[in-house]
N, C-alpha and C positions, 0 to 999 in steps of 0.2 A: 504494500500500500504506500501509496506518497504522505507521508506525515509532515505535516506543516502544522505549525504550532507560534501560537503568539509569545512573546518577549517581552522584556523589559531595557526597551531604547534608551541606546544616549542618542540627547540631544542636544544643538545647540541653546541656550539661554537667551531669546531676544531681548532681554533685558538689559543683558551686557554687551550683546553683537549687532544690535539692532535689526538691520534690513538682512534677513536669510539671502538675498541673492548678494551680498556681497561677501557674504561667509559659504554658498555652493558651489560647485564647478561639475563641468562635464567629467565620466569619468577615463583615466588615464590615458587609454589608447586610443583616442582621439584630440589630445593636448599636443602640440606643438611650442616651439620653444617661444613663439611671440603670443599664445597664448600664455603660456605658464608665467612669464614675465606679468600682462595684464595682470593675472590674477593673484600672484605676489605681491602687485601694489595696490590691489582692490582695498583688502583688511590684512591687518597684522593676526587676525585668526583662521584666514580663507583654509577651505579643508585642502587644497593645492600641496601646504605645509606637509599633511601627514598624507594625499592621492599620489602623488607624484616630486618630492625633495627633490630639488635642485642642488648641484654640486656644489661647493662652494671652495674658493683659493686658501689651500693651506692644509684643505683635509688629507689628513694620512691613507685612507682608504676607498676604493669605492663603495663600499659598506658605508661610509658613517654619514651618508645621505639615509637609512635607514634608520640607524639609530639616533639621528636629530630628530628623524620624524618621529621615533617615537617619546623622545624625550618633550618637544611639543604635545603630543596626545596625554601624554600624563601630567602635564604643569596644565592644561587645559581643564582636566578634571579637577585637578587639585583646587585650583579657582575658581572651578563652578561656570567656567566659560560653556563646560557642557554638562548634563547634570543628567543623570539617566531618571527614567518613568518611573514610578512608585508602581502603577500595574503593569501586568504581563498585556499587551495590545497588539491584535490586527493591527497597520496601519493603509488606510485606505488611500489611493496613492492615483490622482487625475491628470494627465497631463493635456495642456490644449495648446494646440498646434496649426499652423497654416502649410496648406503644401499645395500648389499650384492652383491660388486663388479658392480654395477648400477649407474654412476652418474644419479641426476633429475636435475629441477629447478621449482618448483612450483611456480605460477605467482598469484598475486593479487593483490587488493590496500588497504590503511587501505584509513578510513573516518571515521564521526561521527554518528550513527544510531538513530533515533527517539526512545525513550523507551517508550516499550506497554507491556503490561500486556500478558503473555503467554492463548494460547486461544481465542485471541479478534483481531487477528490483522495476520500478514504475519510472524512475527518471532515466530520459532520452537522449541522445547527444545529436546534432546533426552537422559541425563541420569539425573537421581536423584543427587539431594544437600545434603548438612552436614549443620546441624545449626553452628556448631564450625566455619570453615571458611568465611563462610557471616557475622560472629560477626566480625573477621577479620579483613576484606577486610572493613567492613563500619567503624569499628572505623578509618583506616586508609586513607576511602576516604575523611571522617568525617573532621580529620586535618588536613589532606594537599588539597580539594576539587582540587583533578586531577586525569586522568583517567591516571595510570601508564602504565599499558604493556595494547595489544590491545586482548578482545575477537575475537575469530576465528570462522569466520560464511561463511557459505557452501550457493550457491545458484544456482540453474540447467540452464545452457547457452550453449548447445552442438553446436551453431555458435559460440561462442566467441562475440557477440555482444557488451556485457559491459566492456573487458581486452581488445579488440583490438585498438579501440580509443586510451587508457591509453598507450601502447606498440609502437604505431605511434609515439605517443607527447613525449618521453624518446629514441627515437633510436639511436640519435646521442649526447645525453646527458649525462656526466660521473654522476657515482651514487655514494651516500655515500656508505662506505663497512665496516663493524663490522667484524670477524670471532670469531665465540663461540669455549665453550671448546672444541667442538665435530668434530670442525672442518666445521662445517657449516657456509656459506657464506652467509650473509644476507646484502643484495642490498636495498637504499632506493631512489627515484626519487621525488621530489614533481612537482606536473602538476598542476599550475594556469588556464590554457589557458579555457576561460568562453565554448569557441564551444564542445571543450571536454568534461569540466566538464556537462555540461547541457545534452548530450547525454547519459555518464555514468549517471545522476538521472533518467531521463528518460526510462533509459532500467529497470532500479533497481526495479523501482517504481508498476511494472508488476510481480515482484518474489517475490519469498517468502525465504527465507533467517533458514536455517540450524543451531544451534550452534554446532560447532563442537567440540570444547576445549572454556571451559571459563564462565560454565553455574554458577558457585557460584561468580561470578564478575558481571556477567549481572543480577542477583537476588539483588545484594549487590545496585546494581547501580538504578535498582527500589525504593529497600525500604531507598534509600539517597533523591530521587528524593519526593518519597510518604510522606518523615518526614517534606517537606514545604507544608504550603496550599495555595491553590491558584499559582497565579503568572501567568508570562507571559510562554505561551505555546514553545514560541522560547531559552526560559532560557536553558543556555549550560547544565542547572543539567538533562536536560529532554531527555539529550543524552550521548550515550557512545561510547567511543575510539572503532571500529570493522575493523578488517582483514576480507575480502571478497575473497573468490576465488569461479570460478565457479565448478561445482564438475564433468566436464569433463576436466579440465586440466591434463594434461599427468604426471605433476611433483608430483600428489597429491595421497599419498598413506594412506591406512587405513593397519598398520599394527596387527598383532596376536596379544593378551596377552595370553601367557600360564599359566595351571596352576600348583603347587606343594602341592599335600597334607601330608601332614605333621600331628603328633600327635598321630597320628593311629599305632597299632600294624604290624610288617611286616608282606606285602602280598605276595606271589608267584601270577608268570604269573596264572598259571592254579585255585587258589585260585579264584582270578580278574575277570575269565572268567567265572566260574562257580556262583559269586556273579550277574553277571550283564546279564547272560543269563535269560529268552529268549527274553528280550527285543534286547538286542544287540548281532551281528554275529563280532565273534574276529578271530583274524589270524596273526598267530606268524610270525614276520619276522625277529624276530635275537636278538641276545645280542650287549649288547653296543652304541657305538656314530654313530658308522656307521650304527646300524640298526634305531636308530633314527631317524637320517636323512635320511634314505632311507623312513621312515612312512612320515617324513615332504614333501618330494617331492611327494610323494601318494595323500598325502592328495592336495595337492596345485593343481597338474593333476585334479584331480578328481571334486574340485570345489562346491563340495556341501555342506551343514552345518550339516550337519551327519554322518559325519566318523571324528577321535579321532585317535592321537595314544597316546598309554598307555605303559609307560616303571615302572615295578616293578623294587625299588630298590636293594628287598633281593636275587633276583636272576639276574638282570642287562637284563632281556627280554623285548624286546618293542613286542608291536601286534598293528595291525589296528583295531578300533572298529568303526562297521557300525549301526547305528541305523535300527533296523526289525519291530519293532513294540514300534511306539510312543503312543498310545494311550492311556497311561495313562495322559498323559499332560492335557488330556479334565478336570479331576478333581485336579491336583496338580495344575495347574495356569489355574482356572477355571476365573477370574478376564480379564486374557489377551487376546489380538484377534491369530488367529490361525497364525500370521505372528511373534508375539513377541516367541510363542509357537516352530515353526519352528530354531530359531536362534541356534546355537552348544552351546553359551553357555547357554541360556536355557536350552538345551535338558541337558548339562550335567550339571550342578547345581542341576536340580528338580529331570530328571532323574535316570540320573545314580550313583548322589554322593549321595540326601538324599534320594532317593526311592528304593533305590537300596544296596547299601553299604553303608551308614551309620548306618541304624535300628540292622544288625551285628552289628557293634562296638560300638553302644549304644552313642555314642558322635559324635558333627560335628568336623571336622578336621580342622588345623589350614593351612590356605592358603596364599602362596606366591604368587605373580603375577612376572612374566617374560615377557622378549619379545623375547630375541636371543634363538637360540639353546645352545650356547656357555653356558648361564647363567642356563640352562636344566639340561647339563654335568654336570657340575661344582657344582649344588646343589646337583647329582644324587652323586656323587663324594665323597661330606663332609658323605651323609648318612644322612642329615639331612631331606628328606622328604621318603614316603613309595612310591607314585604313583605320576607320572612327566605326566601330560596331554597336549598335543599338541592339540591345539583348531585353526579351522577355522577361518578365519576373518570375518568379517560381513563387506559386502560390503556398499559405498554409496547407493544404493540404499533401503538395508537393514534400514539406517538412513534414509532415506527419508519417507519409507514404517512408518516405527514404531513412527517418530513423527510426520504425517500425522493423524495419529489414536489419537493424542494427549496422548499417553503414551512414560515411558521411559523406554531405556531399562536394561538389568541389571549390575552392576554396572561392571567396567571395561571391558565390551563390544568391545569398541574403543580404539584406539591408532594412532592419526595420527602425527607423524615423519614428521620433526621434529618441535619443540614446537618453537610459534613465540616469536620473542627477544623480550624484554625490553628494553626500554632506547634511542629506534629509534628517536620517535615521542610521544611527551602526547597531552594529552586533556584535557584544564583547565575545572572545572566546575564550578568555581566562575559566 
């Protein structure tokens, strides 16, 4: 069973910190270093301190970015800058958001999840790790033993059965509010109240639970747990800080990553079409942004994971490419089940870029990931890539299907917009 279970949060103090969005931040692996700078001169308590430590002139080690940050997280308590919850609380967790002219509000609650080993239990994984950031993430849970920003896990509720209790107990409740840099609004509620919380475990305890975002924190948070032996089964280390949403909420979008290939000698449109024929049926729709985006609304109509548009830089032509015959997939990811096989970016990774147009150019191409159109143009622009790929999203259910199978998919697959805050709520694991 998925066992989530309510806590007993630190939190910040707006008393002492005042404005929450000048003490939250995105969390770590989408901080860059002119962001991390911003957010070190936001506030002297910004959560930046203990998400992400900055090096600083004179330290002896690259460790002792670790160990400031955890010397911050413990002068923080000690002053009551953060002060944890007297109840064990759900917290009800809304975030609202604009994405191409669309407000949302995706609903969920964070809690504490039981940690189980992938494969043996209800929680799912669906992309591949990096050894580099699990080294990370553990030396960091290591010193400061708290669960910083929350993983984000997916679990299938098309009643709403487990968010509506939580949405009842918060109606008439003001919420804390952070706003990020992006302008996203993140709402926080905590819900003591036992009737509720007992109904939320209860419905949970039936589901099986998705990682959406967050799979090399929830590895991290294993092999922290796996480095004691023994112990009591209820020890806070044997659980990790998790965002729950169910994967029918309206607010909850899996957006594109596009891709840019780059490295390659320039192609012409009709080059393109003549490499990737007769697997693929192509069809010129124009030059420039506006043909672009006339392929991205084709493609989004259409809905399948087998049409592409494909914009040549040296001549600025986009075309639609439909996949006619996949059948080579059976022996290029002879390993995967026919559902990983079907995904767009499957098809175009195996297919179309190394089975296809690569063996031409003798070398693999150096790839950019995107998400906007805007960021498409704009690379197509500099000159700096040869072929600009508009790729299909893989839907939830695509994540359901693929780590159902217990595989994962391939890497930057996903994209779910936008990334949950830091710095709302922790989870000690002392």
């Amino acid at each position: 069973m998925a066992d989530i279970q309510p806590f007993r949060g630190w939190r910040y103090d707006v008393a002492q910190v005042g404005d929450l969005s000048d003490v939250t931040a995105p969390p770590y692996d989408v901080i860059d270093a002119a962001l991390q700078e911003s957010l070190y001169k936001r506030h002297p308590c910004n959560v930046i301190r203990l998400e992400l430590n900055r090096d600083e002139p004179g330290d002896p080690s690259p460790d002792t970015r670790y160990e400031r940050a955890a010397g911050f997280l413990r002068r923080w308590m000690h002053e009551g800058v953060l002060a944890q919850d007297r109840d064990e609380n759900f917290y009800v967790y809304h975030q609202q958001y604009d994405w191409e002219g669309t407000t949302y509000v995706r609903r969920g609650f964070l809690g504490r999840l039981r940690l189980e080993p992938f494969g043996e239990g209800k929680v799912f994984p669906h992309e591949q790790t990096m050894s580099g950031p699990k080294a990370d993430r553990l030396k960091l849970i290591s010193a400061c033993q708290m669960n910083l920003s929350p993983i984000f896990g997916l679990y299938p509720d098309p009643q709403g059965a487990v968010q509506e209790p939580l949405e009842a107990a918060v109606r008439h409740a003001p919420p804390h509010v952070a706003v990020d840099h992006l302008g996203v609004i993140h709402r926080l509620w905590p819900v003591a109240d036992r009737g509720v919380v007992q109904r939320v475990r209860s419905a949970m305890q039936t589901l099986p639970v998705f990682i959406a975002d967050g799979h090399h924190r929830y590895e991290t948070a294993l092999n922290y747990r796996n480095s004691f032996a023994g112990g009591d089964p209820d020890h806070a280390r044997n659980f990790v800080l998790m965002a729950c949403v169910g994967m029918s909420d309206p607010g909850l979008l899996v957006l594109p990553t596009h891709r840019l290939l780059g490295g390659w000698p320039a192609l012409s449109a009709a080059e393109l079409e003549a490499k990737l024929a007769p697997h693929f049926q192509l069809e010129t729709v124009g030059p420039g942004a506006d043909a672009m985006r006339e392929c991205w609304e084709l493609i989004r109509a259409d809905g399948s994971q087998g049409l592409f548009g494909l914009g040549t830089t040296a001549d600025g032509v986009w075309q639609l490419a439909r996949v006619i015959d996949a059948s080579p997939m059976a022996h290029l990811a002879p390993d995967q089940s026919p559902a990983w096989r079907e995904l767009g970016v499957s098809l175009l990774h195996k297919l179309a870029i190394e089975h296809l147009l690569q063996p031409g150019v003798g070398k693999p191409p150096t790839i950019a990931y995107v998400h906007s159109l805007a960021e498409v143009e704009q690379a197509q622009r500099s000159g700096a890539v040869q072929v600009a790929c508009l790729v299909p999203a893989a839907t939830i259910g695509h994540v359901e299907q693929i780590a159902r199978n217990f595989e994962k998919m391939p890497p930057k697959s996903t994209y779910f917009y936008p990334k949950l805050h830091t710095g709302l709520v922790f989870h000690s694991v002392e």
